[in-house]
C-alpha positions, 0 to 999 in steps of 0.5 A: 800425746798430742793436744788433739789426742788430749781432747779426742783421742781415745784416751782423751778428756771427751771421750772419758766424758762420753763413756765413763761419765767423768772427769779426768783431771790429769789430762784436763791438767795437761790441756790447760798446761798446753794452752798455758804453754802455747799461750804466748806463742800464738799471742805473738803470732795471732795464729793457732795453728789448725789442729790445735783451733780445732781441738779447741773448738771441739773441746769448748763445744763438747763441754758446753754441750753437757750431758744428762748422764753426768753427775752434779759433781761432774756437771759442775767441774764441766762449767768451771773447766769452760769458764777456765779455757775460755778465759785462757783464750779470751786473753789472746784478744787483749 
């Protein structure tokens, strides 16, 4: 499965989150396994490529923008999986 179909694909973490209402910690495990992965990569290079920025972007902005629908349970996991990625990227500035 590609980084994007992670995300958005059809049987990604966005779109579990839209229809099921819920968290689907293997594939948010394998998001941030792929950053981690990629993270030294893209360090070296100073270049994401454009799928995976997109993604992220898509990732960051989806979970950011919540949803009424959402449990507390879920609502809390969404800002914890945030704060996580965004750590994971903010590190490429350092």
């Amino acid at each position: 499965m590609s980084f994007s179909d992670m995300v958005v694909g059809e049987n990604g973490l966005l779109v579990e989150l839209r229809c099921n209402n819920s968290f689907n910690e293997q594939i948010y495990s394998e998001i941030t396994s792929y950053l981690n992965n990629h993270f030294s990569e893209w360090k070296s290079s100073g270049f994401i490529s454009i799928s995976d920025a997109v993604a992220i972007f898509n990732l960051i902005d989806e979970l950011s923008g919540g949803s009424r629908f959402w449990s507390e349970e879920v609502k809390l996991r969404v800002e914890d999986a945030i704060f996580e990625i965004q750590e994971i990227i903010s590190a490429l500035e350092v």
